[in-house]
N, C-alpha and C positions, 0 to 999 in steps of 0.2 A: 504494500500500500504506500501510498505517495506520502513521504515527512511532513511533518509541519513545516511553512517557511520561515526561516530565522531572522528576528526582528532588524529591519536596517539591513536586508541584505538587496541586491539589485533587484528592479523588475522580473517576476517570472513569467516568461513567454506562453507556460502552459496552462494558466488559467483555464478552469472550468472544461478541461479535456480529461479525458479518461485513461488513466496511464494504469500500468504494472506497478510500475516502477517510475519513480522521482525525486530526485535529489540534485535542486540547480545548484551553483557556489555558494560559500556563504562571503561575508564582507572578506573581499583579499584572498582571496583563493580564486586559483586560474579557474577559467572557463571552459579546460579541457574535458576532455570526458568521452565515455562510452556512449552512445546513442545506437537502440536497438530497433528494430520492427519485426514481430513474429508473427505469421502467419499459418494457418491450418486449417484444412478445407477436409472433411469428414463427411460433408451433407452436400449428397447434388442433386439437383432439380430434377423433379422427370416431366414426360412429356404429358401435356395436359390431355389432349385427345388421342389416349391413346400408344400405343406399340413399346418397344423395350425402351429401359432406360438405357441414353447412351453411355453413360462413366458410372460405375459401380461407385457406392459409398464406399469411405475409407477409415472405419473407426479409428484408427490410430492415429490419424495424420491430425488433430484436434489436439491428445492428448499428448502427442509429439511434440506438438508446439508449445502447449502449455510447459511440458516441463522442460525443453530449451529455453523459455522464457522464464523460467526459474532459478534456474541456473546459469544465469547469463546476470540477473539481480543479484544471486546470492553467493555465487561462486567466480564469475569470471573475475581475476586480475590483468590486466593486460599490463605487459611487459616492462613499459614505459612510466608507470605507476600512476595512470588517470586513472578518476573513478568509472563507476559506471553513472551517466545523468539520467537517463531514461528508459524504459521499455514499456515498448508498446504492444499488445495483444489480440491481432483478432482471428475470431474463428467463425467458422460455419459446423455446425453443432446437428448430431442425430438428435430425434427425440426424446435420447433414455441420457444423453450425455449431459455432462454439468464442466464449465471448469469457470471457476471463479475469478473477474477481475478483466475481462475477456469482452474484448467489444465484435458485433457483427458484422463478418468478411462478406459485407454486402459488396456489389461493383461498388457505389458510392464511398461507403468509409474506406473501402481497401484507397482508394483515390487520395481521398483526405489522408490518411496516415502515408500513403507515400508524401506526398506534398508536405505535409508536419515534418513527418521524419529526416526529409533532406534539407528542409531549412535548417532543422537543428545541426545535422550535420556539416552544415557547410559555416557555422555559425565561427567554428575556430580552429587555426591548421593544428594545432594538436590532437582535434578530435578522431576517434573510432565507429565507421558507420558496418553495423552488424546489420542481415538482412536474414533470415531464416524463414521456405518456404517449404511447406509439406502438402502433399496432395498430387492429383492426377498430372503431367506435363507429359513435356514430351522436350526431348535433345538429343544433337546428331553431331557428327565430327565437325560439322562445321559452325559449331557454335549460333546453332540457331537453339534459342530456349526458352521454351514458354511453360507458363505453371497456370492452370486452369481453376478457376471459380465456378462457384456453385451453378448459377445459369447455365454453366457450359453442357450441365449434363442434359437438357432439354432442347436442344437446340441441332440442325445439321449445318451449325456454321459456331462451331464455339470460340475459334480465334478469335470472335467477335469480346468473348468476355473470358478471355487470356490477359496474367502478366506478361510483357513482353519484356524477358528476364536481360537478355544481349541488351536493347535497349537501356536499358535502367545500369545494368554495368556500366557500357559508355558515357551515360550521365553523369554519373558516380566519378569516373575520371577526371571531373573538371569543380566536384566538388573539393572545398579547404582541406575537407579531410586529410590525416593521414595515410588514412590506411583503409580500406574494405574487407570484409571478412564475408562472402556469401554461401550460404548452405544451401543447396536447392535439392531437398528429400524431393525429388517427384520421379513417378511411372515414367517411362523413356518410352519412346517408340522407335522404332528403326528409321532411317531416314525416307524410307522408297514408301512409309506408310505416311507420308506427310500430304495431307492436301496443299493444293494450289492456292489457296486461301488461305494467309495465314498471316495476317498482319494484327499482331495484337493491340486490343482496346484499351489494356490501362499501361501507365508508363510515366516515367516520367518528363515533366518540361524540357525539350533540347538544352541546352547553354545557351546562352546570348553568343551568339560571334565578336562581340567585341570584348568578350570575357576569356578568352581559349588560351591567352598566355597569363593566366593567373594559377597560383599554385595548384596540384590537382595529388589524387592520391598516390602516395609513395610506392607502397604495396598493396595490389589486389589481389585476395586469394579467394578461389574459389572451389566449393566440395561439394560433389555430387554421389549420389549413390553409384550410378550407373553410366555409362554413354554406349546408345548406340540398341540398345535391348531394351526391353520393358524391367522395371525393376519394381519389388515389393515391398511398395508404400501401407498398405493395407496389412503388412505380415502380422501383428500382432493389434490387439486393441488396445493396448495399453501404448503403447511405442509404435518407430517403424526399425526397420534394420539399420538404417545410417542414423538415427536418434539414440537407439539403444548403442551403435558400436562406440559415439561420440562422448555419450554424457551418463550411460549405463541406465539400467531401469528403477534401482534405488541407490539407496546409502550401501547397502552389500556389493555392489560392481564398484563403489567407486576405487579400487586397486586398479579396476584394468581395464577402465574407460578411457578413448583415447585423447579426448582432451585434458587430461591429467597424467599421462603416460608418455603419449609419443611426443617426448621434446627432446631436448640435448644441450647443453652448457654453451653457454651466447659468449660472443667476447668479452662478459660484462663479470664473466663465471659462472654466474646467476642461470639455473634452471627454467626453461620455457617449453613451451609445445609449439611446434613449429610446422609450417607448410611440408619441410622437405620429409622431415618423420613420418606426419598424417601421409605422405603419400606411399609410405614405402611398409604400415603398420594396417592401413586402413583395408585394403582383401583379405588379408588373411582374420582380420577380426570382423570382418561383412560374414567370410565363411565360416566361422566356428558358430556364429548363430546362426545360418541358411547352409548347412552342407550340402543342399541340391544344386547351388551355384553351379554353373559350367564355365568353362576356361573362358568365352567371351563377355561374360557378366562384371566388367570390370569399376570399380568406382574409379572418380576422378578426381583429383588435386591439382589444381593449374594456380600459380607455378608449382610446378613439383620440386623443384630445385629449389626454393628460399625459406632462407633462414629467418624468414622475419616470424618474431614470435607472434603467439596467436594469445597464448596462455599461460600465467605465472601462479601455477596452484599452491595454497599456502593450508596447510604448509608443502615442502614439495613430498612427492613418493617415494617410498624407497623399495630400491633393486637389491637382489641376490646378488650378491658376490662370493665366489667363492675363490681363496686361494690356495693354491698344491704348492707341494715339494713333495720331491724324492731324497728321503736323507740316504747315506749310504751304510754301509754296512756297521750297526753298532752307533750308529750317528747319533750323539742327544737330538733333543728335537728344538724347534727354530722359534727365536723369540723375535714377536713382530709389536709393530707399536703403529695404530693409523690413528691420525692425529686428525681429527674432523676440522671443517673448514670453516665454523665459527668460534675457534679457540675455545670450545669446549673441552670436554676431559675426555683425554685421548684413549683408547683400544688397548689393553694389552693382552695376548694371546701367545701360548707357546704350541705349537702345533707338531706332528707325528710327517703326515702325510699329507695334511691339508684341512681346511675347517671353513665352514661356510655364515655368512651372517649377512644379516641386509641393512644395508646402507641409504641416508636420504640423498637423495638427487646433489651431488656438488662434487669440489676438489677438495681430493685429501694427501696427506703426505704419510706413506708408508716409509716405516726402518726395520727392516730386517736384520739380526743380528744372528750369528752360528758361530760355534761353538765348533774349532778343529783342532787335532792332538798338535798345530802349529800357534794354536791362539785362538783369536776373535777377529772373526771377518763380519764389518757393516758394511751395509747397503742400504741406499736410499731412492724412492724414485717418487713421482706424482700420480697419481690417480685418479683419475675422470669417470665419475659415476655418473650415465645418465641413461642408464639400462642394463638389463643381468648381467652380468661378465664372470667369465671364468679366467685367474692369469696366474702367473706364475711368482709366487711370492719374494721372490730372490729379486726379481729385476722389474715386474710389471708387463709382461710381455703377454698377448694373450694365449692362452691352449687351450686346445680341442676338448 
């Protein structure tokens, strides 16, 4: 639910709108921040006189949204350390569903809340513009992408009441923002299934042209379930598969959900979740909850390659690590000492063969010390934890 406003602090813009989430600056505090919009479409239209309905309902894609929208309020840190200022919610809703705080993904408000949400965003070049859409679409290699609303299921022309996703990307690029983060959970079609019709109705405002050389987003990343195949939005009623692989389905997944998981130590040291991780983590955890997957079922992260962080989970995770040695014949065993990365009280550990234990996501300095009928041999090296590792405790080296 939205704060109280702090007395003497600026104007707030959101007056009398229906947010998730709200929290503008208070007096002297930047005006950066996270600005969110989530969307989930559950409930499509059928046809009034008559015949099948064209797009099947998607219990999940609602409550999908809802608790990305949750978790994006109560969990996301972004990397840079803005807060989060807003989220906003809407859904189109079955009749047995509820989710509280939730405005109506009619054509109209979905329009309004695009329009809100990229003023906000463009309001300061610090900001982060999050976009999360669940329900029926459709995308092809060539980056055409549309996410359909509820109308669309009644209709033999629903591009008519389509996001036009590629659009609003492009937009997006000339917004202040820093950065773009887009999630687009929707049903994919193959491209040769696309009608010739297809210019989507809601979107957002071009840029001005006399605006195009003013700052625009640094990083846009984008993740999709699927490209190229139909993907399963509808898999669960509670979730969908690229909801549950990202943000898990409760408090028990959060170990191995992957915006908490798939990141790796930034130049900064500091732990994040990052593009290039999500793209290299995100199949094989689509497949552990869908094993029927087939080899062309692939999700997508563009860019796959960057490092820009998405995610700075606090606290961070901790991985397994285990280290070996081979002592030799008669050998005492190895005394190791890993010194955590916030000068806390360091590890100590004498080990045989090897000894496993898990570690939170950072740098650490291992000293290996051994014991030979010549003396005392130490060894020192660094260790970068930001995922399981097995290495070799003498030197840091990884093994099999």
């Amino acid at each position: 639910m939205s704060p109280v406003p702090t007395p003497g602090a600026r104007p707030c813009p959101h007056s009398g709108r229906k947010l998730l989430y709200h929290a503008c600056p208070a007096p002297g505090e930047s005006a950066a921040g996270v600005h969110a919009l989530v969307i989930g479409i559950s409930q499509y239209d059928r046809r009034r006189r008559g015949g099948a309905q064209v797009m099947a309902n998607l219990p999940g894609a609602a409550t999908a949204a809802a608790r990305f929208a949750r978790f994006v309020a109560d969990e996301l840190r972004d990397p840079t350390g803005v807060p989060v200022r807003t989220v906003r919610l809407l859904t189109s809703l079955m009749p047995d569903q509820t989710v509280p705080d939730s405005d109506e993904a009619s054509l109209e408000q979905v329009q309004f809340a695009l329009d809100d949400w990229a003023e906000d965003c463009d309001r300061h070049p610090g900001n982060v513009a999050v976009l999360y859409i669940a329900g029926h679409g459709v995308a092809t290699a060539l980056d055409a992408r549309w996410a359909f609303l509820s109308p669309a299921g009644a209709t033999e022309s629903p591009y008519t009441f389509a996001l036009n996703l590629t659009a609003i990307k492009a937009s997006l690029a000339f917004c202040r923002a820093r950065s773009n983060v887009f999630v687009w959970d929707v049903c994919a079609l193959r491209g040769e299934e696309i009608p010739a019709y297809r210019t989507g109705n809601v979107g957002l405002t071009a840029p001005d042209l006399g605006e195009r050389n003013r700052p625009g987003a640094v990083d846009q990343v984008t993740i999709m379930a699927r490209m190229g195949t139909r993907a399963y939005s509808g898999y669960g009623r509670e979730h969908t598969i690229l909801s549950r692989a990202l943000i898990g389905l409760d408090a028990a997944e959060a170990r191995n959900r992957l915006l908490h998981t798939a990141g790796e130590l930034l130049t900064d040291g500091q732990y994040a979740v990052t593009a290039r991780r999500l793209g290299e983590l995100l199949l094989p955890a689509m497949r552990r909850l869908n094993p029927a997957m087939t080899d062309g079922e692939e999700p997508v992260v563009d860019p796959r390659d960057s490092a820009a962080g998405i995610n700075r989970p606090e606290p961070p995770p901790e991985f397994a690590v285990e280290l070996r040695w081979q002592p030799g014949p008669g050998e005492p065993p190895l005394g190791v000492t890993i010194a955590g990365p916030n000068g806390g009280d360091p590890i100590s550990r004498t080990i045989g063969a090897g000894f496993s234990l898990g570690l939170a996501a950072g740098e650490y300095r291992v000293t290996a010390v051994r014991r030979t009928s010549d003396g005392t041999e130490r060894s020192s090296f660094d260790l970068r934890v930001d995922r399981d590792r097995r290495i070799n405790a003498l030197d840091g080296a990884d093994v099999p």
